[in-house]
Every structure is written in C-alpha cells, then in structure tokens.
C-alpha positions as CSV (number, residue, x, y, z in Angstrom):
1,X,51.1,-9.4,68.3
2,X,47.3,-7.9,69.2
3,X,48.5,-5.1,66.9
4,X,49.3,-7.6,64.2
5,X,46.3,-10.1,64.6
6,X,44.1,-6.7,64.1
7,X,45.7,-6.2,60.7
8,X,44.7,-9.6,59.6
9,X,41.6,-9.5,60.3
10,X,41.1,-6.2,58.8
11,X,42.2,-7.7,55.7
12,X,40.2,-11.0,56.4
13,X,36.9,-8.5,56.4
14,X,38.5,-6.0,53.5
15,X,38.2,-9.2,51.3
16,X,34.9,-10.9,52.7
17,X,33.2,-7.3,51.7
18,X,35.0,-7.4,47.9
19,X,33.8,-10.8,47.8
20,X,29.9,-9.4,48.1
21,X,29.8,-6.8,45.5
22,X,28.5,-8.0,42.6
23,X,30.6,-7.5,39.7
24,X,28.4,-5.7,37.0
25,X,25.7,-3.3,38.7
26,X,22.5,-3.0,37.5
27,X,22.2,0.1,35.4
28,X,19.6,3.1,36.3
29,X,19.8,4.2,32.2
30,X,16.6,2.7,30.5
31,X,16.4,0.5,28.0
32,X,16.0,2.2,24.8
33,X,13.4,0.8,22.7
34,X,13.8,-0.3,19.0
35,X,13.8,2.5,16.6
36,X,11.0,1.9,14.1
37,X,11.9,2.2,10.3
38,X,10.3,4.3,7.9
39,X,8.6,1.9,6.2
40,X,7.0,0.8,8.8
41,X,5.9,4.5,9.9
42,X,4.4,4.6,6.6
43,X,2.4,1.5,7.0
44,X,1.1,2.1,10.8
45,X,0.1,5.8,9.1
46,X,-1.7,3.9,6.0
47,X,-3.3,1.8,8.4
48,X,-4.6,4.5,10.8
49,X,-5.9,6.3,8.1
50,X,-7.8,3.2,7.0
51,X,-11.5,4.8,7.4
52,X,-10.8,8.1,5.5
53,X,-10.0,5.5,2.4
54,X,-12.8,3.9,2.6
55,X,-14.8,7.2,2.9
56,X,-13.1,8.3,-0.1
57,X,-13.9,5.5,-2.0
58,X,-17.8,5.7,-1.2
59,X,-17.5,9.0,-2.5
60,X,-15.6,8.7,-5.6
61,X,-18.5,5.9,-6.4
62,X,-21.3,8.2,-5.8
63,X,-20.1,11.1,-7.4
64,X,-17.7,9.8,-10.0
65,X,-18.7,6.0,-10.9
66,X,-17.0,5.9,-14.0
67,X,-13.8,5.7,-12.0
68,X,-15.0,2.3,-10.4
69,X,-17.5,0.9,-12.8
70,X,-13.8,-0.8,-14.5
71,X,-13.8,-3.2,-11.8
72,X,-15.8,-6.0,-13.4
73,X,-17.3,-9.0,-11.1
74,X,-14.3,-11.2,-12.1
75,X,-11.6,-8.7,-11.0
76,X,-13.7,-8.0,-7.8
77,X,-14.0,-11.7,-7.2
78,X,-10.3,-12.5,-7.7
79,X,-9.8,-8.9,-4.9
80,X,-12.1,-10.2,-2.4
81,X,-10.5,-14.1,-2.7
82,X,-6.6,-12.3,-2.5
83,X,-8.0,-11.0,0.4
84,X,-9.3,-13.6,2.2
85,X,-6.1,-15.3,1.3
86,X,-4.5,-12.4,3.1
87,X,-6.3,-13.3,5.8
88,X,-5.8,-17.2,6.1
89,X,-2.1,-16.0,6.1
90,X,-2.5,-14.6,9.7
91,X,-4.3,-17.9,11.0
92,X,-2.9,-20.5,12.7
93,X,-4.8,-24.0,13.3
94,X,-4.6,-22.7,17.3
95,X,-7.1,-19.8,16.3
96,X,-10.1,-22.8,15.2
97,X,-9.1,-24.4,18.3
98,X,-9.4,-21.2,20.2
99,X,-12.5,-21.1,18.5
100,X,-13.7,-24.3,20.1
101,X,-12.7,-23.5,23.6
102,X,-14.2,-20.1,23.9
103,X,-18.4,-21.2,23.3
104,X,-19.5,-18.2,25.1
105,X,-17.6,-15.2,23.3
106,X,-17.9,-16.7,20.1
107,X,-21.6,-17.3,20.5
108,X,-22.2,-13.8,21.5
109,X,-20.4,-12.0,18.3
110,X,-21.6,-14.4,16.0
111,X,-25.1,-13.5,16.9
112,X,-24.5,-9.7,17.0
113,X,-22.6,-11.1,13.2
114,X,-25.8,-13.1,11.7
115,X,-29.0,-11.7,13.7
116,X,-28.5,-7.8,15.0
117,X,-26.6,-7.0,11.6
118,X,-29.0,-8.2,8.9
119,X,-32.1,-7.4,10.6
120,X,-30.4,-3.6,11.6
121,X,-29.7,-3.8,7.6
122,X,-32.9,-4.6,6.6
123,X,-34.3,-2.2,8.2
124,X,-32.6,0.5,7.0
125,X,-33.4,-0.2,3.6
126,X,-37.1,-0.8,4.5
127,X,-37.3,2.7,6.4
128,X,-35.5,4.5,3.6
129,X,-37.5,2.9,1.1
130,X,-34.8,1.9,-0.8
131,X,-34.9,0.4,-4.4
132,X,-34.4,-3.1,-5.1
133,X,-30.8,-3.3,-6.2
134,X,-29.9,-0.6,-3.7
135,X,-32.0,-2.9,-0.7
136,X,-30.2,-6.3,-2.1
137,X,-26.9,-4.8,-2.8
138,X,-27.4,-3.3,1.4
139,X,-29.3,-7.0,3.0
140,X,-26.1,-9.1,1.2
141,X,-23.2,-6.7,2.7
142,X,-25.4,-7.1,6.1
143,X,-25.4,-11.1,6.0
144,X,-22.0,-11.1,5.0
145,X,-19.2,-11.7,7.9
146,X,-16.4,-8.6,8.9
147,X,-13.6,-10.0,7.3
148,X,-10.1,-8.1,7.3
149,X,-11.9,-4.9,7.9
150,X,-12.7,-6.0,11.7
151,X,-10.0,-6.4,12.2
152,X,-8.2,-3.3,11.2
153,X,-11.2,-1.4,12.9
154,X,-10.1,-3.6,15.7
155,X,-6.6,-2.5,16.0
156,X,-7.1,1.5,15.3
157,X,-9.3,1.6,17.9
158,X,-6.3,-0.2,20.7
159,X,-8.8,-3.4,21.1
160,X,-8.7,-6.9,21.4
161,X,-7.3,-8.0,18.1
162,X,-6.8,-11.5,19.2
163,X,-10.8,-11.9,19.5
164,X,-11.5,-10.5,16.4
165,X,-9.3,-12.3,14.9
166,X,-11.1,-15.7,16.7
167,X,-14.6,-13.7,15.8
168,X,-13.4,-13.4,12.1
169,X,-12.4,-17.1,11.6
170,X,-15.9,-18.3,13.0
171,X,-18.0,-15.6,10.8
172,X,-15.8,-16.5,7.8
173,X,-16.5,-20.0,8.3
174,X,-20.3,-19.6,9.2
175,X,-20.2,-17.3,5.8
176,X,-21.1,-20.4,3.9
177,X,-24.2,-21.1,5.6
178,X,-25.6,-18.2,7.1
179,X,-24.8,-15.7,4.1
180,X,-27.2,-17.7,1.4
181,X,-29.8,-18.5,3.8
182,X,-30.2,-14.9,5.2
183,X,-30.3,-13.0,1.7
184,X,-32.7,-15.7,0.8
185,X,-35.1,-14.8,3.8
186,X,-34.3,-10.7,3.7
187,X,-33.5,-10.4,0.2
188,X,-36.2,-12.8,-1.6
189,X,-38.6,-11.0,-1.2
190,X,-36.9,-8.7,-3.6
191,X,-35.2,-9.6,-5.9
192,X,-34.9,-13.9,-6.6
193,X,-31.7,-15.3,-4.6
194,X,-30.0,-18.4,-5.9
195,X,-29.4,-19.6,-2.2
196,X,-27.2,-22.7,-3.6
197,X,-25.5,-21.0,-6.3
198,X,-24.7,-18.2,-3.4
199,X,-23.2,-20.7,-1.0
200,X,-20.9,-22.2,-3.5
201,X,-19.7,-18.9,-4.7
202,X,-19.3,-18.2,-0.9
203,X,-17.1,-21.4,-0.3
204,X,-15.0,-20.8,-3.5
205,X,-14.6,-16.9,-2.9
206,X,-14.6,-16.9,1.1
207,X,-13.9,-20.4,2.6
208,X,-11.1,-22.0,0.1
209,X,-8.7,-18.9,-0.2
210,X,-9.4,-18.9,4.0
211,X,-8.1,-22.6,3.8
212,X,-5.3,-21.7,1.1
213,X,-3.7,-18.9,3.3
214,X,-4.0,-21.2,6.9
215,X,-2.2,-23.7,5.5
216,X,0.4,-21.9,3.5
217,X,1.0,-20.5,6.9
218,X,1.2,-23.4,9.0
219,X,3.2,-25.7,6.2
C-alpha cells in the first residue's frame, strides 16, 4: 500500500508540473524587421541627398541661367502653391491645436523665423553691398517662412520633425502678415513694395493651397 500511495502521488506532482509549463515559449530569435522596398530606398537616398540638389540648382542659375530663365512667374507661382499643397497634405487640424498649446516653443522659432532671419538677411546684403534686385530678391527669401524645406533639413539631420512641422504651420500662417510688412520696412527702402498687393499674393500662393491640402487630408 505505502509503495502504491507513493506512485500516486508521483503522478499527482508529474501532472501538477505539466500543468505549469506554458505551452508556447517565448522565442530567443529576434524579430526581423520589415524589409524596405526599392522604391522606397530610392526615395530616403533622393531625400538625403536633398542639399546637393539644391546646391546644384544655385549653380546651374549662376553659371548657366538660360537653363532656368524658362520658368516664368506663373509656372513658379503654380510650383511654390503645389507645394504648399504638398504640405497641407501632411497636416492635421491636431497640428494648429498643437500650435495653441505649445506658446513657449512656438514663440521662440517664430521669432528666430521673423526677427534673427530678416535682419541676419539684411545685413548681408548691406555688408556685401549688394545691388537692388540682388538685396530685394535676398530681404524677401529672408521674411519669408521655411516651408517644406525645414522640414526636410529637419529629418536629414535625425531631429524633431514633429516641431518643425508645428513651427512650419505657425510661420506659414504668420506668412501673410509678417512677409509684406517686413519687405516693406527692409526692402522699401529699395526698391517700392506693394505691401497689400504682397499679402494677397501671399494668402493665395501660401495660405489657401495650406488650407486646400489640410482639409483634403482631414475630409
């Protein structure tokens, strides 16, 4: 009998121990991560490679205008509104709000957008006593906001793309004000600046395709 009763509760703990193994283990193998396709290997690469184009482009207009000097203001003004439609389609109504709920960072880049940038433009065209096309054409890229470019800087360089993003959406909407009214005090001086006629071009060229792309997006 003892010799019996030991067999049963050998068995008893036999199945109490089965019981407590889990049934799939975890595995030690690591999760392979998603092979990425060639295409997009070709854009990341574009993409990277983003200030060599625009390098090349500065050059080819120096040296060799007549390549560029095709691209009238119409065709440049429907490139830079498909591009601000570009960007409205990576907006979201959250990023505004975003914009509302961060005073502090936004208040900060926007300065660095609309004071430390014109002024640093200004000067550079003052110091190299530039002509007055070549000092307008430099004092309006200064007082205009980052646009699509930030943001690619942005992500080449690993940083925060999400606050560029935010910092793009409040320079592109600040664009419409800030961009007449500083080429009217830098550039005036100059050359005469239509600061009205310059704000609406602004909101039709910047602003509505911004608009356009957000709600496309969100609808």
């Amino acid at each position: 009998h003892t010799e019996l009763r030991s067999r049963q509760i050998l068995c008893k703990a036999e199945v109490n121990i089965s019981s407590n193994i889990p049934e799939s283990l975890p595995s030690s193998v690591p999760e392979s991560k998603p092979e990425v396709s060639q295409y997009e290997k070709v854009v990341e690469l574009l993409t990277t490679l983003f200030p060599v184009w625009v390098i090349l482009g500065t050059i080819i207009g120096i040296y060799k205008p007549s390549m560029v000097t095709w691209l009238e203001t119409d065709l440049f003004t429907l490139g830079l509104g498909f591009l601000m439609l570009s960007m409205g389609l990576t907006l979201t109504f959250d990023d505004f709000k975003r914009c509302l709920r961060n005073p502090w960072t936004v208040g900060v880049g926007f300065v660095a957008q609309y004071l430390i940038k014109p002024l640093l433009g200004f000067a550079i065209a003052t110091s190299l006593n530039l002509s007055a096309p070549l000092a307008t054409g430099l004092v309006l890229v200064s007082c205009c906001p980052g646009g699509q470019a930030s943001n690619v800087a942005t992500y080449i360089s690993k940083g925060n793309v999400a606050l560029s993003v935010l910092m793009t959406t409040c320079s592109t909407i600040g664009a419409i004000v800030m961009t007449p009214l500083l080429t009217k005090i830098l550039a005036g001086q100059l050359v005469p600046v239509d600061a009205v006629g310059l704000a609406m071009s602004t909101f039709q060229v910047v602003l509505m395709p911004t608009i356009v792309g957000v709600l496309a997006h969100e609808y």
